[in-house]
C-alpha positions in Angstrom: -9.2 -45.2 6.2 -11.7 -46.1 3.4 -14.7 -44.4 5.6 -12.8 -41.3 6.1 -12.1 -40.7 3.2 -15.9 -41.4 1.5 -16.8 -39.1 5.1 -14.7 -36.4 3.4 -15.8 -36.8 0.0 -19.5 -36.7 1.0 -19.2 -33.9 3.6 -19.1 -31.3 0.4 -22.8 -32.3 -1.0 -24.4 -32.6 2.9 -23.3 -28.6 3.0 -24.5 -27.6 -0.3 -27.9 -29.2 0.8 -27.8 -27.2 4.1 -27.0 -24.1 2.4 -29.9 -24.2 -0.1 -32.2 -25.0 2.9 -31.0 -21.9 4.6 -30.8 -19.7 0.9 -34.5 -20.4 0.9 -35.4 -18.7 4.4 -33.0 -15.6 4.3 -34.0 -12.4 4.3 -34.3 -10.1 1.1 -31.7 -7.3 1.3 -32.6 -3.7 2.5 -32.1 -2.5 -1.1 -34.6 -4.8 -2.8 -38.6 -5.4 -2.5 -40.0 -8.8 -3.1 -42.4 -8.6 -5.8 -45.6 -10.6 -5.0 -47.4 -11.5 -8.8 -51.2 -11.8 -8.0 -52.3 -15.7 -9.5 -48.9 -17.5 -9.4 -47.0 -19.5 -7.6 -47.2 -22.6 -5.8 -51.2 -23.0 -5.8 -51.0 -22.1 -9.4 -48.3 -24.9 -10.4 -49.3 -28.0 -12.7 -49.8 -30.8 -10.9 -50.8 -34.6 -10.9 -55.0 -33.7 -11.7 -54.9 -30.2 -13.5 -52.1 -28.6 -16.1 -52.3 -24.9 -15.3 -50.7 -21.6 -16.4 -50.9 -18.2 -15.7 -49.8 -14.8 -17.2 -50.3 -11.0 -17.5 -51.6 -8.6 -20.1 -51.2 -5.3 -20.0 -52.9 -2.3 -22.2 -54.7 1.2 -22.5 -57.9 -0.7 -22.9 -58.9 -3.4 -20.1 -60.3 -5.7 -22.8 -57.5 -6.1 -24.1 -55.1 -6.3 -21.1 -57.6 -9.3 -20.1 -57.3 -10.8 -24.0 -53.5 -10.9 -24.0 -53.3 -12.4 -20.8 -55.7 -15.1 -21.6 -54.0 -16.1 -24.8 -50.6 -16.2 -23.6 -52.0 -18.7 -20.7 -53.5 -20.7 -23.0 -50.1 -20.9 -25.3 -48.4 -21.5 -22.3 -51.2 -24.2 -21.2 -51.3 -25.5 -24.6 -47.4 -25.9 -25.1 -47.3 -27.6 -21.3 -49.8 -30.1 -22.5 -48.3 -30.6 -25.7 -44.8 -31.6 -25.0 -46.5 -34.4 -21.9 -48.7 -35.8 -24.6 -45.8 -36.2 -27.4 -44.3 -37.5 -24.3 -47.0 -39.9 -23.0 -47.7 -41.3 -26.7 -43.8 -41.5 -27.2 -43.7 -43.8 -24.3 -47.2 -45.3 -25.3 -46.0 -46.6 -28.3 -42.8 -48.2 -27.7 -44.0 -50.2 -25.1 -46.6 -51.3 -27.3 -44.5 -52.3 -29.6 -47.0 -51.5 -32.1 -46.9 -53.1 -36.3 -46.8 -49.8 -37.8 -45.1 -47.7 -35.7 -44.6 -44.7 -37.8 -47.6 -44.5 -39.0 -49.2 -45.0 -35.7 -47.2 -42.1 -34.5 -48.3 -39.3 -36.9 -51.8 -40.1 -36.6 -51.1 -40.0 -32.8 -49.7 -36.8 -33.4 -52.5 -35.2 -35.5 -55.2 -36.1 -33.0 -53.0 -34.5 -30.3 -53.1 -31.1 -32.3 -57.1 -31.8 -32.6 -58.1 -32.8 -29.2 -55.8 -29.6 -27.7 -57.1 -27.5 -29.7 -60.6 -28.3 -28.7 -59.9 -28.7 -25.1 -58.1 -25.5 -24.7 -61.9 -23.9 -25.4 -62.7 -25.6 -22.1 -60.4 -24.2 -19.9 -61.2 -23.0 -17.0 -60.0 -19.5 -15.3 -58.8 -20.2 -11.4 -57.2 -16.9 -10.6 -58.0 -13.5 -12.0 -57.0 -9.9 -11.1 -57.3 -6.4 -12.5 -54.9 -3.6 -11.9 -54.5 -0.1 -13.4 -50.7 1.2 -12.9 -49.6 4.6 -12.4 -49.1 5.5 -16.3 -53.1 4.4 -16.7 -52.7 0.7 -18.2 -54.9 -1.8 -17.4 -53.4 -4.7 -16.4 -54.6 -8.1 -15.8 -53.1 -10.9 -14.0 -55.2 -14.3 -15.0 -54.2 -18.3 -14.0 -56.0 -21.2 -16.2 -56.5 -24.9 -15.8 -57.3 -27.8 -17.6 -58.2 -30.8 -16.1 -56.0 -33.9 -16.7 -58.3 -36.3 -16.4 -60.8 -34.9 -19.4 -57.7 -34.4 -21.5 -57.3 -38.6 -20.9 -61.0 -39.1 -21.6 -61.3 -36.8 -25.1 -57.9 -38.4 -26.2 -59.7 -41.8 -25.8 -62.9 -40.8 -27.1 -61.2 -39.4 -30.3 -58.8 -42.4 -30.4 -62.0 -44.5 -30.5 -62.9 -42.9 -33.7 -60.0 -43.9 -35.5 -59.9 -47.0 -37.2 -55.9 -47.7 -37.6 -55.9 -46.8 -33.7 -58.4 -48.5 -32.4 -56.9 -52.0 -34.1 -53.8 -51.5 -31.4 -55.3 -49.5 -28.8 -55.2 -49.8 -24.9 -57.2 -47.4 -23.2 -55.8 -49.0 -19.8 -52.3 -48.8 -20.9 -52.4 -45.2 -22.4 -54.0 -43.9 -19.0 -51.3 -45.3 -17.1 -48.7 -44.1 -19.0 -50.8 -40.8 -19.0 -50.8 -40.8 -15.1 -47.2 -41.7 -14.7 -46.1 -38.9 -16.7 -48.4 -36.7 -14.8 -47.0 -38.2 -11.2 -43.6 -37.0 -13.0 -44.9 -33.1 -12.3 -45.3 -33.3 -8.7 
């Protein structure tokens, strides 16, 4: 009796999993048109070895359309990479168990702002496309990366330079954390 009735109570969830399968692979409807964005999507998705973003400008001048799509890709990258390093360090520091654990967390904090803010100049563009619409715009479609492990490596190499950090500092054990945080974005 016992079996039938866990049978039963599992038989809801087995459908709901069936049913998102088969969601997935219907057609759209007559009376809508799929709208394919130029440098997204799956290829442009962070992963385990790059964080990435994409966006789109749009503007009378191309220029332009090209600079506001760049630097909302880079907010977007910037803001990805900034809540997985607050994350990582979080992490990072409890399990070391650090003396001065407040203290090591602001100055964490502060070189996080730094080394962002001087990686982002080395981004690199993966994807970018140039339209004009109808009314005359320009717009520009544009996909960015940053590679995870040179994030790991300027962290380090800035940690390095800081004397209260260095004292409690393990390069080994902040990459691991690093990379399972990163294996978290699959």
């Amino acid at each position: 009796m016992n079996k039938y009735i866990i049978a039963l109570s599992i038989l809801p969830f087995l459908a709901a999993c069936s049913s998102s399968k088969k969601a997935a692979n219907q057609p759209i409807p007559a009376t809508e048109t799929e709208v394919v964005i130029p440098c997204s999507g799956p290829d442009f998705f962070t992963d385990k070895k790059y964080f990435r973003a994409n966006s789109i400008g749009e503007s009378l001048d191309q220029v332009v359309s090209k600079k506001k799509a760049l630097s909302n890709a880079r907010a977007d990258l910037a803001g990805s990479v900034k809540i997985l390093i607050e994350s990582v360090v979080d992490n990072y520091v409890k399990s070391s168990e650090l003396n001065n654990q407040e203290q090591v967390e602001e100055r964490f904090e502060g070189l996080n702002r730094e080394v962002i803010k001087e990686e982002l100049v080395g981004i690199k563009t993966i994807c970018e496309k140039l339209t004009k619409t109808s009314e005359g715009k320009y717009k520009t479609y544009i996909a960015i990366e940053l590679s995870a492990q040179k994030l790991v490596a300027k962290f380090n190499e800035r940690m390095m330079k800081d004397e209260l950090l260095k004292i409690d500092y393990d390069y080994e054990k902040f990459k691991e954390t690093f990379e399972k945080e990163m294996d978290l974005l699959k």
